[in-house]
Every structure is written in structure tokens, then in C-alpha cells.
C-alpha positions as CSV (number, residue, x, y, z in Angstrom):
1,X,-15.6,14.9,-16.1
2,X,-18.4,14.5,-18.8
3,X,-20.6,15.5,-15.8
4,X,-18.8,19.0,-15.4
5,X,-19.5,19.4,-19.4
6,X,-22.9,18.6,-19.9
7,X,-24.5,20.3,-16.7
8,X,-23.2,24.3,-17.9
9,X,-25.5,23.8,-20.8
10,X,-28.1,22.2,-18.4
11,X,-27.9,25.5,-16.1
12,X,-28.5,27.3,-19.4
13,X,-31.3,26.0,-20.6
14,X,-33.0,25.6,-17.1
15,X,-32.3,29.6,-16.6
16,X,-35.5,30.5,-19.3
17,X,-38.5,31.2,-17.1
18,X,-41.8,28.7,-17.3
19,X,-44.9,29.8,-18.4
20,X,-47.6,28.7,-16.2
21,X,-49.5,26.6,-18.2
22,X,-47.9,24.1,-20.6
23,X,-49.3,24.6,-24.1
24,X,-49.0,21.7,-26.4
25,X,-46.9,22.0,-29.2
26,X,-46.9,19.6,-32.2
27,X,-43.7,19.7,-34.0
28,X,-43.3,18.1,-37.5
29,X,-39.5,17.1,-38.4
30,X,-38.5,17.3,-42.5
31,X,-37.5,13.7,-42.0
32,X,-36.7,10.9,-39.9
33,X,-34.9,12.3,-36.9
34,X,-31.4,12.9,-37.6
35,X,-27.8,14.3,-36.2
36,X,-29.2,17.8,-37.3
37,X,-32.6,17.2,-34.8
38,X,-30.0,16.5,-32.2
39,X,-30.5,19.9,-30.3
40,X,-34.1,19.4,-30.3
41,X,-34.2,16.1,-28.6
42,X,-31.2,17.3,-26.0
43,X,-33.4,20.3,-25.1
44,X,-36.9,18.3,-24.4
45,X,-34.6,15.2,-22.6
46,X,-33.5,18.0,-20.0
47,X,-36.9,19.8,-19.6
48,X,-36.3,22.5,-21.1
49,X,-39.4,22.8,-23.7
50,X,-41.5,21.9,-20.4
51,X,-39.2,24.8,-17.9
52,X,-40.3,27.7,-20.7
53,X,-44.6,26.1,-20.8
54,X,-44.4,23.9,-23.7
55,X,-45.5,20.3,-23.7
56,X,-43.6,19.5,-27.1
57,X,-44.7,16.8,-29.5
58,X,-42.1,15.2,-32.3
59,X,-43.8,13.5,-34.8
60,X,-41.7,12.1,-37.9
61,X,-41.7,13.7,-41.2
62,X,-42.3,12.6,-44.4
63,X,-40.5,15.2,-46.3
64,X,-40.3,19.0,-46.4
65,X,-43.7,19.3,-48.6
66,X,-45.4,17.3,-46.0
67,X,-44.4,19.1,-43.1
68,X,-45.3,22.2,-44.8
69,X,-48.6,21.3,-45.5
70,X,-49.2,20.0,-41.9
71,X,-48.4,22.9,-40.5
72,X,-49.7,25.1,-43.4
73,X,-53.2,24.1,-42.5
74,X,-53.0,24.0,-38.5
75,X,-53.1,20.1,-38.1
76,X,-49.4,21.0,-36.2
77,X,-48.2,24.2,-35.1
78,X,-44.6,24.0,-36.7
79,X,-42.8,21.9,-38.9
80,X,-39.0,22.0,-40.4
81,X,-39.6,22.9,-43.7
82,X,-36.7,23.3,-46.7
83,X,-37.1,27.3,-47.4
84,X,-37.9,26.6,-51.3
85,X,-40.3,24.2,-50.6
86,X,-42.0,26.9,-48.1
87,X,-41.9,29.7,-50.2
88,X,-43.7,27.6,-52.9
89,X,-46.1,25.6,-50.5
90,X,-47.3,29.6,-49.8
91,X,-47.9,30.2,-52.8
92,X,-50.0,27.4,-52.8
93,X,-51.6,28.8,-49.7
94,X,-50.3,27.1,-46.7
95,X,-50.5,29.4,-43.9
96,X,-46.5,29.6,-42.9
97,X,-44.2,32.0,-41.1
98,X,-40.4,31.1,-40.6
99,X,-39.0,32.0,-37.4
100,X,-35.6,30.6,-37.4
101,X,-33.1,28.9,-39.9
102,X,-31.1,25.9,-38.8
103,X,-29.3,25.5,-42.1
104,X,-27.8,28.9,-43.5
105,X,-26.3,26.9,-46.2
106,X,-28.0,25.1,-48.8
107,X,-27.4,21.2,-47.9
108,X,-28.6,19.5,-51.1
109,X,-26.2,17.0,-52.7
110,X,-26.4,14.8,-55.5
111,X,-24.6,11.4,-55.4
112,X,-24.0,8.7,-58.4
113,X,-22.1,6.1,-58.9
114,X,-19.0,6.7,-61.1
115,X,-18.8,3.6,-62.8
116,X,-22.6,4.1,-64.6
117,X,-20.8,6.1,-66.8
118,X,-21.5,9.6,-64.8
119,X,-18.5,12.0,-64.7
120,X,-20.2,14.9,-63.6
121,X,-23.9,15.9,-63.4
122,X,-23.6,17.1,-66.4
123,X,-24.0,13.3,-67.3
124,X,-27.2,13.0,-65.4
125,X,-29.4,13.2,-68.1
126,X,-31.1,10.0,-69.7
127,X,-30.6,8.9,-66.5
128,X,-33.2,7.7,-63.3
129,X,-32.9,9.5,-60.1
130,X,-34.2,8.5,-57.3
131,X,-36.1,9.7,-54.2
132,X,-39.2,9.6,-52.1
133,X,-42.2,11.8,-54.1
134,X,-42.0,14.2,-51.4
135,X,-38.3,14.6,-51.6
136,X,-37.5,18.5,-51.3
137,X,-34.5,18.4,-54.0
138,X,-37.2,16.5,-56.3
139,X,-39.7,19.6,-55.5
140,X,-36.9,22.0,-56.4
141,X,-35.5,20.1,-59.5
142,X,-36.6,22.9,-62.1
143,X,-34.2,25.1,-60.3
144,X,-31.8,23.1,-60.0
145,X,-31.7,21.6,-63.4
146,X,-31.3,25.5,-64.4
147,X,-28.4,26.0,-62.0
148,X,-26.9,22.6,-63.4
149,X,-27.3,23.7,-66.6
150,X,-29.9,20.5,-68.0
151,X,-32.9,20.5,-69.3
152,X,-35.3,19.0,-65.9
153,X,-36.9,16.6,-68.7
154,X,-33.9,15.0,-69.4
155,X,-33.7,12.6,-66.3
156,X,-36.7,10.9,-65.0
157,X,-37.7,9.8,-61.6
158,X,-38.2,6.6,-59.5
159,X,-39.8,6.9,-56.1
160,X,-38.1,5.1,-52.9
161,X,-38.5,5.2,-50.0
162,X,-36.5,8.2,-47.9
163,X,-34.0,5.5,-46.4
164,X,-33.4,3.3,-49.1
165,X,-31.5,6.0,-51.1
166,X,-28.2,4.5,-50.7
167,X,-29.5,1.1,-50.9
168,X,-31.2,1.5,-54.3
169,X,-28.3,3.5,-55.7
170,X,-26.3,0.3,-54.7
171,X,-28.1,-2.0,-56.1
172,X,-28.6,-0.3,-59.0
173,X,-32.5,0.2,-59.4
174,X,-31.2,3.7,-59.6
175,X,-28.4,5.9,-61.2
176,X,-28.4,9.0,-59.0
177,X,-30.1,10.2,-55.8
178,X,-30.1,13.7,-53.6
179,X,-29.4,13.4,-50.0
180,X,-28.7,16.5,-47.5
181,X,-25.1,16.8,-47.0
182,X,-25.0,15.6,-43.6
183,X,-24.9,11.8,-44.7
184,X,-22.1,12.5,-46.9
185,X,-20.2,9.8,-44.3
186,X,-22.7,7.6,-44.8
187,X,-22.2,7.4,-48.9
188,X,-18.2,7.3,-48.1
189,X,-19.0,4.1,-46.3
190,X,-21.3,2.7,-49.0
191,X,-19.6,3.7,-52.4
192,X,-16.0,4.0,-51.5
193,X,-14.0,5.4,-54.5
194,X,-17.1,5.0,-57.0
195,X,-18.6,7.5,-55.6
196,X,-19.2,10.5,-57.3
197,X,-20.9,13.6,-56.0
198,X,-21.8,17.3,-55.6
199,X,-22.2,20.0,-53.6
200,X,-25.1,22.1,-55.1
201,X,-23.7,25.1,-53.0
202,X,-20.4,24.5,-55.1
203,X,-21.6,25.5,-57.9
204,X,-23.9,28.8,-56.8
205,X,-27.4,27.2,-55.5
206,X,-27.7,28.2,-52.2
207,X,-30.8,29.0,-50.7
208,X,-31.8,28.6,-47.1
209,X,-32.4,25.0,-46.2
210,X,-34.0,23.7,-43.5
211,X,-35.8,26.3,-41.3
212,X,-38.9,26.3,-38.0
213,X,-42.0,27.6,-39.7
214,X,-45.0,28.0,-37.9
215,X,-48.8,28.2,-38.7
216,X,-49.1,31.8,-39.1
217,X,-52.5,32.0,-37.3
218,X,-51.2,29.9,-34.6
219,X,-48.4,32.5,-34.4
220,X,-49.9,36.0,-34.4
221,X,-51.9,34.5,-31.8
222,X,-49.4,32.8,-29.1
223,X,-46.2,35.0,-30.0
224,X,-45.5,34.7,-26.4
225,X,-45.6,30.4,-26.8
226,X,-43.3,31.0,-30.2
227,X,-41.0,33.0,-28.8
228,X,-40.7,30.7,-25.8
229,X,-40.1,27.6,-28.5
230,X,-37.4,29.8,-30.5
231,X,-35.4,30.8,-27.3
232,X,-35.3,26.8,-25.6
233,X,-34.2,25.9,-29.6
234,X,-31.6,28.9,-30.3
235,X,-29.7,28.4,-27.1
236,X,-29.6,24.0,-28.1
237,X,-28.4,24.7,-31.0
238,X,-25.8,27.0,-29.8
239,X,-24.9,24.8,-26.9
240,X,-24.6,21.8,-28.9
241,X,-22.1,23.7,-31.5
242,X,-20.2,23.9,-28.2
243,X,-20.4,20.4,-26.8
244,X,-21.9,18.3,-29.5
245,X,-21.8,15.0,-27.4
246,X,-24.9,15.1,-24.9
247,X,-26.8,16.1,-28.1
248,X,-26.3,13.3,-30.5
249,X,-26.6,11.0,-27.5
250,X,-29.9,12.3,-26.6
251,X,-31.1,11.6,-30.6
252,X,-29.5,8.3,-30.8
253,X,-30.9,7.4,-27.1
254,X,-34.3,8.1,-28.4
255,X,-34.7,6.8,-31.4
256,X,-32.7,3.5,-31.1
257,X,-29.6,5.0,-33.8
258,X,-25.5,4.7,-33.4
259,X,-24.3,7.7,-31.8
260,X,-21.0,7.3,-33.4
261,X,-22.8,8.0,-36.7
262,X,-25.1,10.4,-35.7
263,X,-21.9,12.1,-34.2
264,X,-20.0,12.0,-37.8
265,X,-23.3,13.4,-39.0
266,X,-23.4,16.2,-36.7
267,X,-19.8,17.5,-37.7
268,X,-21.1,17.9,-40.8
269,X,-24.3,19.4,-39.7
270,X,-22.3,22.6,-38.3
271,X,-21.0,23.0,-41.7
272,X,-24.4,23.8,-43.1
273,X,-25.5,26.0,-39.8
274,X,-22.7,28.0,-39.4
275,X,-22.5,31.5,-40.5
276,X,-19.6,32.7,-38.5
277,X,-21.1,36.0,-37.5
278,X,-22.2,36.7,-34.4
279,X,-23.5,40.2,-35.9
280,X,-27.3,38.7,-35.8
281,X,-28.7,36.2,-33.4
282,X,-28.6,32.5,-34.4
283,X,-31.5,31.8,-36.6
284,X,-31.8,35.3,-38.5
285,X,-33.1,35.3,-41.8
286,X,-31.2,37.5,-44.3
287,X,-33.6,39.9,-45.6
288,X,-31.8,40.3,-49.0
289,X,-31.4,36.2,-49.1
290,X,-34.7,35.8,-48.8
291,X,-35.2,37.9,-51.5
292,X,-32.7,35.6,-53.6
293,X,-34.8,32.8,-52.3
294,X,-38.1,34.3,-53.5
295,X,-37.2,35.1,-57.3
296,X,-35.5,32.1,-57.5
297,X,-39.2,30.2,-56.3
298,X,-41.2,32.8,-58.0
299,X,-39.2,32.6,-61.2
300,X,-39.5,28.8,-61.7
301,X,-43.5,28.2,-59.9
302,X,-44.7,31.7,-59.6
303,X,-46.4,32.7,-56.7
304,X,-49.4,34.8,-55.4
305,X,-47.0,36.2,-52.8
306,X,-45.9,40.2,-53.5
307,X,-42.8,39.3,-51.8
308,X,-41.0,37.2,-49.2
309,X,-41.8,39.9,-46.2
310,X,-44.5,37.5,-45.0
311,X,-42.8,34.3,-45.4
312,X,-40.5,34.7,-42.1
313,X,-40.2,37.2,-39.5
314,X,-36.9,37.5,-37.2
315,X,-39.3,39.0,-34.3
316,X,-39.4,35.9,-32.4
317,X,-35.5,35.1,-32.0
318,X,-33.7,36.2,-29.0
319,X,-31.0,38.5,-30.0
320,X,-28.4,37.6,-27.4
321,X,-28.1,34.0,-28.3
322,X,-25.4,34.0,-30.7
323,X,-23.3,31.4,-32.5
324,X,-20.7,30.4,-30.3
325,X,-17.2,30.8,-31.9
């Protein structure tokens, strides 16, 4: 039976037509791979990168920043960068075009411990918070603080490393971290009824999370290659919406995590990249949201940038992959 279910998607993916020549593609996650990587890794352990020409390279982030700047400067083609954390690595002058959202919805999420005292995050200040320097939340804080309604002096910061969130909030080194909603099982596991958290999405911030943005040079000159890459990742992620288990199996198969995790993971990963149209092509950008997303960035950093029109372009998505309902 399981047979029967995975090889339809299979037959999908194998159906896009190989280029040729395989070009090499060097693709920079956000983070440690994860549940929400999942349709990447199913689509390159069935061939499909390599069936539409591309000989993809994964290569571990080290936050959103990071990734930007990798690919802002050419040393990888594309990387998965948080959308305010692209906007204002541009306007900083890394070199990036978006070409599809994976998470429509915002998936920050700040997690405390109640019994430090912290009710809501309106508590947070005069207290430490903790993430890697990198951290895209940590990038974003003076918009965030805003949205909170605290002053972004008011807490101060301790770096750790991106995995030892949970452990550090534990053990008490700090009093509050930011994780991407995804994990939420994970802190349910850890803090049991002492945790307390929120949704930043709750409470109005909600910008365009993680996203594929290539080198913009690299782009305007190998459409044909992006394209390729945005059609093999569109119909994964659609497929795996559909069947979810061949996907977190392929992640967890390569590298060495439990799929029954990265399977509680991945339910909440459709929260944060469903839309529930099907009016636009998974991985559409919202024009007017990016022009949320761009005086939200521009009001907080500035920015060089007229507007967002350069920052993304929906030109390379293949309209008739939709989300499956």
C-alpha cells in the first residue's frame, strides 16, 4: 500500500523534462535542515532536481542573514532567506530576488518560562533573550519590540547556539528565546505547563517568512535553470501537503533525525504555508504584502531600495501548480 502512495507523486515529479546539461546549483538552507526542508530532500532523493538539469547542492545554514549574504554575493546561487531579513540584507546590497514563498505566514514565536515571573511578553523586558547572533527574529527585534509594544532596549541578548535554545531556556542561562513555530511540539515536550508563549502572527506581525531567493545576476542570466528549480520545488511542496510521509522520511533518512518528530513538525509546517487559495500558484508573492513587508523594513532600517518591485518576481513560478486542497 505505501507503495501505491508514494509512486503518483514519483510519476509527478519525473513528468518535468531534463535539460541537457546538469547545472550545479548550490542551495543554502536558513537553518539546520528541518520538517519544513522536507520537500526539498524528497524531490532530490527521487531525481527530480537531476530529471529537470540541476545537480543540486544543500549546504546547512547558519541563519537567515547568512544565507542572504551567501547568496547576495554569488558564493551560492540561492538560499532560504526570512523576507525581512531579505528586504534589509538589500538594502545593504546583497544582490537577491525572491522567487517563491514557502511560509505565507509569519512563523516567529517567542517562548518563556512562566514561572520566571513572565505572564505575557509584555514582561519581557529586564529580561535576557536568547539566540544565535544571526538569529532572524533577533535581526527583526526593532519591529517587533514595536509590534509588542516594548521599548527593544529593554531586554538584552545572550548568544547560543541555534540548537541549544530549548536547552538554555531550561537551564536557565536564559529567560526567553524565539523559535519558528514549527517546533512548538518540541517546547510542549520540554516545558510542559510552564511554558508560556506567543504567536507573533496573533497579535498583527505577519510578514512573509521564509522564502527561495536567488542571486539576482545568477538569475537574469539562467531564468531557464530557475525556473526549472521553482517548478521540481512547487510541485514537492504541493505533493508533500498531500502525502506528508515520504517527505519527512526522506529528511530524517538523510540527516540521521526521528521522523516521528520531524512528522509532528511538518503538521505544523502546513500551518505556516498554507494560504487556502488556489487563485495564484503556490509560492506567489502578494504584491500589496510585500509592500507591507517593505515599510515595515524601510520604516525601522531604511533602505536604498525605491520599493519592493525588485526584491521578488513571481515570473519564475509555474502557474498550474496549485495548493492542493
Amino acid at each position: 500500500m505505501r507503495l501505491l502512495k508514494v509512486m503518483p507523486l514519483v510519476l509527478g515529479l519525473a513528468a518535468l523534462a531534463p535539460t541537457a546539461n546538469a547545472e550545479t546549483l548550490n542551495l543554502v538552507l536558513n537553518w539546520t535542515a528541518g520538517a519544513d526542508h522536507a520537500p526539498i530532500y524528497w524531490a532530490k532523493a527521487q531525481g527530480a532536481y537531476k530529471k529537470a538539469g540541476i545537480d543540486l547542492n544543500i549546504e546547512t545554514g547558519k541563519g537567515s542573514m547568512y544565507a542572504a549574504q551567501r547568496a547576495g554575493v554569488g558564493a551560492a546561487q540561492v538560499g532560504i532567506v526570512d523576507m525581512p531579513t531579505a528586504l534589509q540584507a538589500r538594502s545593504k546590497g546583497a544582490d537577491l530576488t525572491g522567487v517563491m514563498v514557502i511560509f505565507a505566514n509569519s512563523p516567529y514565536t517567542i517562548y518563556w518560562r512562566k514561572s520566571l515571573g513572565i505572564k505575557t511578553v509584555k514582561d519581557l523586558p529586564g529580561h535576557k533573550i536568547g539566540t544565535p547572533p544571526g538569529d532572524a527574529a533577533r535581526e527583526m527585534w526593532p519591529v517587533i519590540s514595536k509590534v509588542i509594544g516594548i521599548k527593544p532596549d529593554s531586554v538584552s541578548w545572550v548568544n547560543v547556539a541555534p540548537d541549544a535554545k530549548f536547552a538554555a531556556l531550561q537551564a536557565g542561562t536564559i529567560d526567553a528565546t524565539t523559535q519558528f513555530y514549527y517546533l512548538h511540539q518540541v517546547a510542549e515536550k520540554v516545558f510542559g505547563q510552564d511554558m508560556g508563549y506567543l504567536k507573533l502572527s496573533d497579535i498583527g506581525f505577519n510578514p512573509y517568512g521564509n522564502s527561495f531567493f536567488f542571486n539576482t545576476a545568477y538569475a537574469k542570466a539562467h531564468a531557464d535553470v530557475v525556473k526549472a528549480f521553482v517548478k521540481v520545488t512547487q510541485q514537492a511542496y504541493a505533493d508533500c501537503l498531500k502525502n506528508p510521509k515520504p517527505c519527512t522520511e526522506s529528511v530524517a533518512s538523510a540527516t540521521s533525525q526521528d521522523p516521528n518528530v520531524l512528522a509532528g513538525s511538518w503538521n505544523l509546517v502546513t500551518e505556516l504555508v498554507r494560504t487556502k487559495s488556489d487563485a495564484h500558484p503556490i509560492g506567489w508573492f502578494d504584491p500589496k504584502r510585500m509592500q507591507d513587508d517593505f515599510n515595515l523594513v524601510k520604516e525601522v532600517f531604511g533602505t536604498s531600495d525605491k520599493g519592493p518591485e525588485a526584491a521578488f518576481s513571481n515570473d519564475y513560478l509555474d502557474a498550474a501548480i496549485k495548493e492542493p486542497k
